[in-house]
NUSENU-141398 format. One record per residue: residue number from 1; x, y, z of N, C-alpha, C in turn. Coordinates in steps of 0.1 Angstrom, whole numbers. Layout:
% residues N
+-------+-------+-------+-------+-------+-------+-------+-------+-------+-------+
| kolmi |  n.px |  n.py |  n.pz | ca.px | ca.py | ca.pz |  c.px |  c.py |  c.pz |
+-------+-------+-------+-------+-------+-------+-------+-------+-------+-------+
|   NUM |     X |     Y |     Z |     X |     Y |     Z |     X |     Y |     Z |
...
+-------+-------+-------+-------+-------+-------+-------+-------+-------+-------+
//
This chain:
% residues 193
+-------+-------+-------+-------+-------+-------+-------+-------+-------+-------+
| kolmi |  n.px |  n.py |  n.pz | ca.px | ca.py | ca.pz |  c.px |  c.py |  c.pz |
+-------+-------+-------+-------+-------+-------+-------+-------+-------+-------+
|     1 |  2158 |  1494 |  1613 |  2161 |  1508 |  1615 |  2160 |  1511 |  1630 |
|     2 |  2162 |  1518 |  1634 |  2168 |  1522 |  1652 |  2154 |  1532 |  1652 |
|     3 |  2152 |  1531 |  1662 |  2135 |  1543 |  1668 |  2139 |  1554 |  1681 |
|     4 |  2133 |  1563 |  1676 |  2136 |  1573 |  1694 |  2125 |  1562 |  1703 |
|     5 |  2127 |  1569 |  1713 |  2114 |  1560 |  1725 |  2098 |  1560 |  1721 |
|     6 |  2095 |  1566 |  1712 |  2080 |  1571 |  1709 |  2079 |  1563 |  1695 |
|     7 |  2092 |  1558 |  1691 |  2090 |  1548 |  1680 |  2094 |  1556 |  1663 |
|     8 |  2096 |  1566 |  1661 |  2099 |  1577 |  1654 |  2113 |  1571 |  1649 |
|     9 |  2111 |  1566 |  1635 |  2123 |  1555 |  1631 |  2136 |  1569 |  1621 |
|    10 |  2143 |  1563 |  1621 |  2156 |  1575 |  1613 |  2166 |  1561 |  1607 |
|    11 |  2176 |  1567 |  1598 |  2189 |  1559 |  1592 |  2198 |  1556 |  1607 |
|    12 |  2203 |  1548 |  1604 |  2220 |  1549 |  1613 |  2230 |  1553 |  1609 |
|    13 |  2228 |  1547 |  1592 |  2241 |  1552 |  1588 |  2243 |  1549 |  1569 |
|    14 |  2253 |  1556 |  1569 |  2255 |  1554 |  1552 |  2259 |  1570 |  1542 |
|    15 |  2267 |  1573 |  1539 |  2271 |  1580 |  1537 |  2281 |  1594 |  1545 |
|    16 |  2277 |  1601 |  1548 |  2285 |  1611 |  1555 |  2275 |  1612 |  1570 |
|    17 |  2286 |  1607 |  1579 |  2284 |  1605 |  1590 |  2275 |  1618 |  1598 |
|    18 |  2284 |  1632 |  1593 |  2272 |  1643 |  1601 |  2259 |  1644 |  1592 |
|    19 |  2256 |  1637 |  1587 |  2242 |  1637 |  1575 |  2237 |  1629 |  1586 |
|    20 |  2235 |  1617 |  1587 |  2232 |  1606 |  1597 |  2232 |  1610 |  1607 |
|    21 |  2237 |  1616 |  1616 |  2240 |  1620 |  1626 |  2226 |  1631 |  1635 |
|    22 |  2227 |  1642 |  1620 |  2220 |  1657 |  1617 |  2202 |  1648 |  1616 |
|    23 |  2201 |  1638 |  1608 |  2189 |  1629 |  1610 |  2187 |  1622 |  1623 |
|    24 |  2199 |  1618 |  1629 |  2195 |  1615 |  1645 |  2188 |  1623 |  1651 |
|    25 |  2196 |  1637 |  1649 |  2193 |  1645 |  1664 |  2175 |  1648 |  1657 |
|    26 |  2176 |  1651 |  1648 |  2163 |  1652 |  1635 |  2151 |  1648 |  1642 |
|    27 |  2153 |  1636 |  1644 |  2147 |  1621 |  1651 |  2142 |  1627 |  1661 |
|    28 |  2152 |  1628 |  1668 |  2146 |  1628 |  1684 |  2145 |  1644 |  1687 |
|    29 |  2148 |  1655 |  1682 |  2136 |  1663 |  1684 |  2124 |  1665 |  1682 |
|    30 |  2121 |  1658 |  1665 |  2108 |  1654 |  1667 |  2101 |  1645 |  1675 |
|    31 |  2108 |  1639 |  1680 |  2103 |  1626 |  1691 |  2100 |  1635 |  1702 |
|    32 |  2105 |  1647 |  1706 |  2102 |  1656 |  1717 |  2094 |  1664 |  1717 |
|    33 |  2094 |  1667 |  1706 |  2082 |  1679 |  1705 |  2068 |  1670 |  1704 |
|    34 |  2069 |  1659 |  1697 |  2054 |  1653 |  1699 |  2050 |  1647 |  1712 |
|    35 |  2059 |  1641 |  1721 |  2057 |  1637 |  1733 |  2052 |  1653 |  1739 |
|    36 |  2058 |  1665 |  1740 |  2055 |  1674 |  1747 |  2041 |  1676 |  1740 |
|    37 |  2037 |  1677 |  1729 |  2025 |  1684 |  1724 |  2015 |  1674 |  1730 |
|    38 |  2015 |  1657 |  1727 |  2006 |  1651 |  1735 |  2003 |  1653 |  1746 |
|    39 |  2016 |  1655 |  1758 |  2013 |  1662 |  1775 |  2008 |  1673 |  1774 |
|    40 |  2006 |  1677 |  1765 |  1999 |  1692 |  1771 |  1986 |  1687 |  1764 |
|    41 |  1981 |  1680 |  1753 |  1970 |  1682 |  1749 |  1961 |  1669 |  1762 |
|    42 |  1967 |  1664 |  1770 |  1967 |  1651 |  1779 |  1963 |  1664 |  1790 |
|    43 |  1975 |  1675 |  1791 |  1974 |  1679 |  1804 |  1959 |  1688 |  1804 |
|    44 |  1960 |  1692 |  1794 |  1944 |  1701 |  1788 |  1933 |  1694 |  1784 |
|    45 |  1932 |  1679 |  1787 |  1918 |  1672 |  1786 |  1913 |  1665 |  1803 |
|    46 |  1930 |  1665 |  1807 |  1924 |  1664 |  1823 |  1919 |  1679 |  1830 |
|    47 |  1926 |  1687 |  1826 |  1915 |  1702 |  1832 |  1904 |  1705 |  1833 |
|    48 |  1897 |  1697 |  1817 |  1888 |  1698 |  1813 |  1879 |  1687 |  1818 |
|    49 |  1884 |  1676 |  1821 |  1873 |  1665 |  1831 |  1872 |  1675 |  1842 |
|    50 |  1882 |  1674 |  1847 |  1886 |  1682 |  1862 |  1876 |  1692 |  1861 |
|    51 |  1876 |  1703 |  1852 |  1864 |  1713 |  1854 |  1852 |  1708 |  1855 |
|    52 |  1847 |  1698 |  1847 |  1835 |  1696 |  1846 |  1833 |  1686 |  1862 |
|    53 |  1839 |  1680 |  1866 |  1834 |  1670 |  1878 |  1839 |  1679 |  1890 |
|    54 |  1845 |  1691 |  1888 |  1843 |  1702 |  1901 |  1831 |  1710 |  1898 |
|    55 |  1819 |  1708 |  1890 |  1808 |  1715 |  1891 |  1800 |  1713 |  1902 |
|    56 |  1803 |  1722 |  1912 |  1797 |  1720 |  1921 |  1781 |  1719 |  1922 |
|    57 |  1772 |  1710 |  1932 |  1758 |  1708 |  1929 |  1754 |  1701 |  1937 |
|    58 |  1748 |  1711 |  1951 |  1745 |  1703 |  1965 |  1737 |  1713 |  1967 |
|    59 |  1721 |  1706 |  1974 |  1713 |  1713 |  1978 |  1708 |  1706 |  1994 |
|    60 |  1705 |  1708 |  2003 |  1702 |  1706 |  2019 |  1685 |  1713 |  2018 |
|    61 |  1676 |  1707 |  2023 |  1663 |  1714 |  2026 |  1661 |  1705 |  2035 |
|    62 |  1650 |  1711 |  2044 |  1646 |  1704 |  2058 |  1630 |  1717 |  2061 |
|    63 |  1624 |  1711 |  2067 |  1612 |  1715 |  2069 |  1615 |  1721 |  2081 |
|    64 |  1610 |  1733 |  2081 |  1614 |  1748 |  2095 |  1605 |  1741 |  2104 |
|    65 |  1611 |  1738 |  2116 |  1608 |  1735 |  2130 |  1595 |  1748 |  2131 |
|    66 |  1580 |  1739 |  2132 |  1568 |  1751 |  2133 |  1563 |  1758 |  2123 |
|    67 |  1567 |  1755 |  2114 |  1565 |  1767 |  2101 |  1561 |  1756 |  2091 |
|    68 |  1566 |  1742 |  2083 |  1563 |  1739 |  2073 |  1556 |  1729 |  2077 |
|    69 |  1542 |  1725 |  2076 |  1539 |  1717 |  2073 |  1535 |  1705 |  2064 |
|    70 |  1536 |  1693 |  2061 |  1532 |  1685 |  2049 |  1522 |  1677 |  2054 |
|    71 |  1505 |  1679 |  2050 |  1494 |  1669 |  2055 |  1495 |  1660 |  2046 |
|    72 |  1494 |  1645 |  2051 |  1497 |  1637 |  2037 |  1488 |  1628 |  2040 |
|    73 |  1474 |  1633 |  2030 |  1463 |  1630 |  2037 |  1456 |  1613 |  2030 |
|    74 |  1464 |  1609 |  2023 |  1459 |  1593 |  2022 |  1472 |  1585 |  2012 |
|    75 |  1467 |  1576 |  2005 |  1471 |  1567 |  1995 |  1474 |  1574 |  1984 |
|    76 |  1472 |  1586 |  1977 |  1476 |  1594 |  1965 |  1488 |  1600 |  1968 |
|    77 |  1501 |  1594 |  1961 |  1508 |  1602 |  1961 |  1513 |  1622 |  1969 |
|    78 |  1517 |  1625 |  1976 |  1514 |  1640 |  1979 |  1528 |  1647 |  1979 |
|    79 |  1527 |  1658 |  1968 |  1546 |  1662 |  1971 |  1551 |  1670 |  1983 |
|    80 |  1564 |  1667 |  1986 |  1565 |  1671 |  1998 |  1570 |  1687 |  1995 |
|    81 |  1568 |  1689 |  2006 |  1571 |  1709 |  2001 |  1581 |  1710 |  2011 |
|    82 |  1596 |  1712 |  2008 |  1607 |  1717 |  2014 |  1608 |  1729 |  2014 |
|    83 |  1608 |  1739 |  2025 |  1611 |  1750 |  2016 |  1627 |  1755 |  2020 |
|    84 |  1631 |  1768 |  2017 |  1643 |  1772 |  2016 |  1649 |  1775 |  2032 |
|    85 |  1650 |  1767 |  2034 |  1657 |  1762 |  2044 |  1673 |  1752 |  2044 |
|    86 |  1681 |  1756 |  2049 |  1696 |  1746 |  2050 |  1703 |  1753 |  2038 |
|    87 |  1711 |  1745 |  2029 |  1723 |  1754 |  2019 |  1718 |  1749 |  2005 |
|    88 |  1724 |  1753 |  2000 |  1720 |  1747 |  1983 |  1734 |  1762 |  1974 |
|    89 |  1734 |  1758 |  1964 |  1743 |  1767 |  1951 |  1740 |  1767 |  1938 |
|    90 |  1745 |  1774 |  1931 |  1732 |  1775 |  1918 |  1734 |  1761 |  1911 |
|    91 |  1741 |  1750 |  1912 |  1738 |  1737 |  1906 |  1722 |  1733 |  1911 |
|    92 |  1717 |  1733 |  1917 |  1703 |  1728 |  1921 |  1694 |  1740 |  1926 |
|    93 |  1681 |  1742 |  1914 |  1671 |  1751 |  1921 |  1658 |  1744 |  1924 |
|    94 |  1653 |  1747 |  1933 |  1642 |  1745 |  1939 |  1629 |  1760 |  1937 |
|    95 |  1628 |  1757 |  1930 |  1617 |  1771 |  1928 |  1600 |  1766 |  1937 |
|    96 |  1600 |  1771 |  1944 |  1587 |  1765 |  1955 |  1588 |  1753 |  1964 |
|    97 |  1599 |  1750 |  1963 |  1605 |  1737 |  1976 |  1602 |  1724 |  1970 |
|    98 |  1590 |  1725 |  1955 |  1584 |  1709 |  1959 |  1589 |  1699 |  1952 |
|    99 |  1598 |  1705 |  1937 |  1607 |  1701 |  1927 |  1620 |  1707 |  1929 |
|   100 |  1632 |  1698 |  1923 |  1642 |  1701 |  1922 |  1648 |  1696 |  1912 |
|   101 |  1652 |  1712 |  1906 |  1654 |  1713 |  1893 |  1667 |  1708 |  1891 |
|   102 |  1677 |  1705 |  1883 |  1691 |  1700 |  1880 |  1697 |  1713 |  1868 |
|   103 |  1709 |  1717 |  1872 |  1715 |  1729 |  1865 |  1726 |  1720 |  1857 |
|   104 |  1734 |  1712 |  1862 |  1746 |  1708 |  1849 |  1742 |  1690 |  1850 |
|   105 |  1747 |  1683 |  1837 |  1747 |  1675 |  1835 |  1758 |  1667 |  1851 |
|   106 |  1751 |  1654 |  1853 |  1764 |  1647 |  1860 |  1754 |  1634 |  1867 |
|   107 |  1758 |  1628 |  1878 |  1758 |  1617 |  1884 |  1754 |  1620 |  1898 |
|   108 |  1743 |  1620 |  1903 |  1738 |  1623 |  1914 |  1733 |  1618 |  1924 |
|   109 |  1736 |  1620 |  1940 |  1731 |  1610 |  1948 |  1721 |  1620 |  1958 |
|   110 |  1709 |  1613 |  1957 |  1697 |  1618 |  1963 |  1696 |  1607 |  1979 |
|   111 |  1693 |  1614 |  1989 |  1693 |  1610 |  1997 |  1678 |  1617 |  2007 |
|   112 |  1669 |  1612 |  2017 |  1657 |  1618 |  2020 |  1651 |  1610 |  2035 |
|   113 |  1645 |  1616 |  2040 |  1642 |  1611 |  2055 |  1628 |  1619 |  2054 |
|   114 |  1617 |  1610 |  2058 |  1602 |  1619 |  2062 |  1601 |  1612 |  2075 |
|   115 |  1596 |  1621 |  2078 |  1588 |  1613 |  2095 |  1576 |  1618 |  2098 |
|   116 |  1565 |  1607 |  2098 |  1555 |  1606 |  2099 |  1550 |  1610 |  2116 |
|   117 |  1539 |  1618 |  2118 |  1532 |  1616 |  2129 |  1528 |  1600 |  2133 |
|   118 |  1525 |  1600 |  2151 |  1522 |  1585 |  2151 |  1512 |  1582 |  2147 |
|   119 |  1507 |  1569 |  2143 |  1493 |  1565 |  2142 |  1498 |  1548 |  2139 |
|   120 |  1486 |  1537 |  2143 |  1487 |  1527 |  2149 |  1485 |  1519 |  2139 |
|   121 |  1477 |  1524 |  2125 |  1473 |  1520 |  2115 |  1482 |  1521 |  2106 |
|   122 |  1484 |  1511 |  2092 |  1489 |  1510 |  2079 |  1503 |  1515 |  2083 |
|   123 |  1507 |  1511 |  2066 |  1521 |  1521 |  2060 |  1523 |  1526 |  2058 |
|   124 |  1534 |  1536 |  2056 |  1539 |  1547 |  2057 |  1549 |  1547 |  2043 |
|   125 |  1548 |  1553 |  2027 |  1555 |  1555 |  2014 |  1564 |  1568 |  2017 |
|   126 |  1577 |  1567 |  2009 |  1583 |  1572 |  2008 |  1587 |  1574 |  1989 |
|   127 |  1581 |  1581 |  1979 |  1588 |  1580 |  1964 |  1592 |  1590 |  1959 |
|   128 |  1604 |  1587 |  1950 |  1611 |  1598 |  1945 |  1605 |  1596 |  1933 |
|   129 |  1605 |  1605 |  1924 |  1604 |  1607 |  1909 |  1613 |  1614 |  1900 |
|   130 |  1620 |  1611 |  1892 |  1627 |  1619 |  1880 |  1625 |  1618 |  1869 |
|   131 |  1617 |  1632 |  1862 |  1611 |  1639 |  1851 |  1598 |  1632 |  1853 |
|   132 |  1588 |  1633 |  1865 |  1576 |  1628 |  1868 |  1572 |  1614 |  1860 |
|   133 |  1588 |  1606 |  1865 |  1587 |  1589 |  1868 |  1593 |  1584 |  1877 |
|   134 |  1585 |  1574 |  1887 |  1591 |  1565 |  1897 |  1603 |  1559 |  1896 |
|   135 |  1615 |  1566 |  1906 |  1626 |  1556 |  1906 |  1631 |  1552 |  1917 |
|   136 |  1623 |  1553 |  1924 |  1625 |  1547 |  1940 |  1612 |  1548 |  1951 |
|   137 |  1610 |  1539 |  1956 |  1600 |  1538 |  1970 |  1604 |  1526 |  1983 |
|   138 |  1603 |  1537 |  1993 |  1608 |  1529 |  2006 |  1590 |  1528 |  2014 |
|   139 |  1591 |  1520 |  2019 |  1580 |  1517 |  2026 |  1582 |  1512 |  2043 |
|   140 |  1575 |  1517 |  2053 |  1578 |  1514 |  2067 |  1564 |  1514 |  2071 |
|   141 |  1562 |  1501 |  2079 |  1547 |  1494 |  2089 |  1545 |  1510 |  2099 |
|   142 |  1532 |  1507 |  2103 |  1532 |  1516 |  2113 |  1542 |  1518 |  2125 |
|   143 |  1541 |  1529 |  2134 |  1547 |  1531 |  2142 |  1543 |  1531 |  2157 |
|   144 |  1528 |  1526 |  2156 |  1524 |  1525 |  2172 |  1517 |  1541 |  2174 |
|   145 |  1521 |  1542 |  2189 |  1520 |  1559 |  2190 |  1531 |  1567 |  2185 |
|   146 |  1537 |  1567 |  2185 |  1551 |  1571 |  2177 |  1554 |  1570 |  2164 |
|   147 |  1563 |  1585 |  2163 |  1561 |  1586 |  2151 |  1574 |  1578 |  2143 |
|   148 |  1574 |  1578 |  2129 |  1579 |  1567 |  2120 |  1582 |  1574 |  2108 |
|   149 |  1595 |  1567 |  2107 |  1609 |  1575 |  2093 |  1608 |  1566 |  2087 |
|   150 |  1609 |  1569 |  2069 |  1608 |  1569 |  2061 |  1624 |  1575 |  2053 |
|   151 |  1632 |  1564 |  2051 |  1644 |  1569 |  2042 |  1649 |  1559 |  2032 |
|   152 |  1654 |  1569 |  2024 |  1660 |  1561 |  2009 |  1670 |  1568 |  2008 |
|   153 |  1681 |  1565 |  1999 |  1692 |  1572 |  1986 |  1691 |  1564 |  1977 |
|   154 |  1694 |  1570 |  1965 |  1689 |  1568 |  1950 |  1705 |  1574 |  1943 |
|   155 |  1711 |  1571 |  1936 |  1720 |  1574 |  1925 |  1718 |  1578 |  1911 |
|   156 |  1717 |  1586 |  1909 |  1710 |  1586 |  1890 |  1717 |  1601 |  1884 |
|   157 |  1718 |  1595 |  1873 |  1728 |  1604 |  1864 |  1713 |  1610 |  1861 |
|   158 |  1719 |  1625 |  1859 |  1707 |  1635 |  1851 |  1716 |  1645 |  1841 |
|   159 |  1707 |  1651 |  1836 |  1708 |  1663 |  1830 |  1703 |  1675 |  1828 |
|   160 |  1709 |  1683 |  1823 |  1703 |  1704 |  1827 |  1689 |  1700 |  1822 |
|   161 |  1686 |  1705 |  1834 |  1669 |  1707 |  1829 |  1664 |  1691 |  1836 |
|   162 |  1664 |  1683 |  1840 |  1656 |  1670 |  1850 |  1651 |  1676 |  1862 |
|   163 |  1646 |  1669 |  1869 |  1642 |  1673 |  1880 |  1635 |  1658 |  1889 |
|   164 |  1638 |  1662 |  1899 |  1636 |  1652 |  1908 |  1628 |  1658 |  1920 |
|   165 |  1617 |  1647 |  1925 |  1604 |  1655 |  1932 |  1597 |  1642 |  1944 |
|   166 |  1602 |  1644 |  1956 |  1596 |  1636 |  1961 |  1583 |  1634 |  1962 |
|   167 |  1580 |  1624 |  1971 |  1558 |  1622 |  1973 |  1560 |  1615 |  1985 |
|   168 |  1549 |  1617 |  1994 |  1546 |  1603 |  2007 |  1532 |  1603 |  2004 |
|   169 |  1528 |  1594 |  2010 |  1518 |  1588 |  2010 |  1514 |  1575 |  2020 |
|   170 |  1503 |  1577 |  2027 |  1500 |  1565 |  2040 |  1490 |  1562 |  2042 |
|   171 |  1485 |  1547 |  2044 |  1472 |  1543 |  2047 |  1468 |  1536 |  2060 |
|   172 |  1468 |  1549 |  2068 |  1465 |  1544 |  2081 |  1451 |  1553 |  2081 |
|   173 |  1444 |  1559 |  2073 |  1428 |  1559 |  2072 |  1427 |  1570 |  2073 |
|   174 |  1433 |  1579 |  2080 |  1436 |  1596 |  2086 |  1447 |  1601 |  2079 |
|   175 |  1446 |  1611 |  2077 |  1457 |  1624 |  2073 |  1468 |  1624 |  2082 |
|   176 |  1477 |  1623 |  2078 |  1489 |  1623 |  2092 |  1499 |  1634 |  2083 |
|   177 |  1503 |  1648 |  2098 |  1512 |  1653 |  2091 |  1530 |  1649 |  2089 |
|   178 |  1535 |  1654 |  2083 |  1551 |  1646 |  2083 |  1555 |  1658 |  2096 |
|   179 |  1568 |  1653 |  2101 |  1573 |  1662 |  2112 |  1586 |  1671 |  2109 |
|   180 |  1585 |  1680 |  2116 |  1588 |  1691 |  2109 |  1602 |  1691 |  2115 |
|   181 |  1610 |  1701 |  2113 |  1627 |  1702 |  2115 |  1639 |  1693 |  2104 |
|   182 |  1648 |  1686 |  2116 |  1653 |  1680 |  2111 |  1648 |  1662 |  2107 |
|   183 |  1635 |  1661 |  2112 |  1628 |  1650 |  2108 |  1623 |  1650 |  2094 |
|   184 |  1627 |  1658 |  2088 |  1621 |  1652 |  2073 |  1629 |  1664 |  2065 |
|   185 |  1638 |  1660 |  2057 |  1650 |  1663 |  2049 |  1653 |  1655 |  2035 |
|   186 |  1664 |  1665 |  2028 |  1666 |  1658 |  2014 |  1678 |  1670 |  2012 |
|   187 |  1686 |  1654 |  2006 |  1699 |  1665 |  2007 |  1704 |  1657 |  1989 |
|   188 |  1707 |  1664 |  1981 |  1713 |  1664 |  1967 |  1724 |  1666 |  1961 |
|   189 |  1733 |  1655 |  1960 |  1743 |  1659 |  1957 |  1750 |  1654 |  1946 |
|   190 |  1758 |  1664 |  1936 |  1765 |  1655 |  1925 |  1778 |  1652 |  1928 |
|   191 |  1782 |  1639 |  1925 |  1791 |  1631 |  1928 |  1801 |  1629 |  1916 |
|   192 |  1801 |  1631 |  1907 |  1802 |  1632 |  1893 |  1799 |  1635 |  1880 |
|   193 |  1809 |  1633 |  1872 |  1803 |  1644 |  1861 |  1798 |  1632 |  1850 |
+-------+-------+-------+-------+-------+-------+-------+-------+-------+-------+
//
């Protein structure tokens, strides 16, 4: 049997020609209407990725030149406190600078810089956490008299309601504060849905 392009099979022939004929055209309008009804249900599932991976969800914090400080006074863990400083949009809230909460599901790339005051002693931690568990730590030797950065990016799919929360931590014996401005930042962004 003969097929339209979509494979939608009909007669050729046998009997009265406009019978056969009236089942061609038969044929291939239904071959048309279903090609068209798949494109649109095609065109209305890509809208629908499309909406969901334009969910916008970027947040920028940086510690105010003078104003914030972080004492990060040994080996325990200490969260860093960003506060509302640089951009963000309702995908990412920060309620108190020291968590960051996640608004829509998706694929996110975390990225972070601390800078330590100098000191001559020990190392210098850098850890992320998501839903208060470790999924990343960068580590840097001392820095001499000068001070010493601390950076990572991390990739991790989350969902509404996660949250992600940095910490430093250093064992050069003394409390050392992180430095403030554009030295110690975290910027959040989803990449995907």
């Amino acid at each position: 049997m003969p097929e339209t392009p979509r494979g939608l099979e009909f007669p050729d022939s046998a009997g009265s020609t406009e019978i056969w004929t009236h089942l061609q055209n038969l044929a291939e309008s239904a071959d048309t209407a279903i090609g068209e009804a798949q494109a649109a249900a095609l065109a209305a599932a890509i809208a629908d990725a499309a909406a969901k991976y334009a969910l916008v969800a970027h947040i920028e914090r940086f510690a105010d030149d003078g104003y914030y400080v972080n004492s990060i006074p040994g080996t325990s863990p200490t969260p860093i406190v960003l506060p509302d400083q640089g951009t963000g949009d309702d995908g990412i809230s920060s309620p108190g600078g020291a968590s960051f909460d996640i608004l829509h599901d998706g694929l996110y790339l975390i990225t972070m810089t601390i800078t330590f005051e100098g000191n001559a002693n020990g190392n210098r931690f850098l850890t992320l956490e998501h839903n208060a568990t470790e999924i990343a730590r960068a580590r840097v030797g001392n820095a001499g008299s000068g001070g010493v950065s601390v950076s990572m990016s991390k990739v991790r799919r989350a969902e509404a309601g996660d949250s992600f929360q940095p910490f430093a931590s250093q064992s050069s014996g003394v409390a050392l504060d992180l430095i403030d401005g554009e030295y110690t930042r975290l910027e959040i962004t989803r990449i995907g849905a």
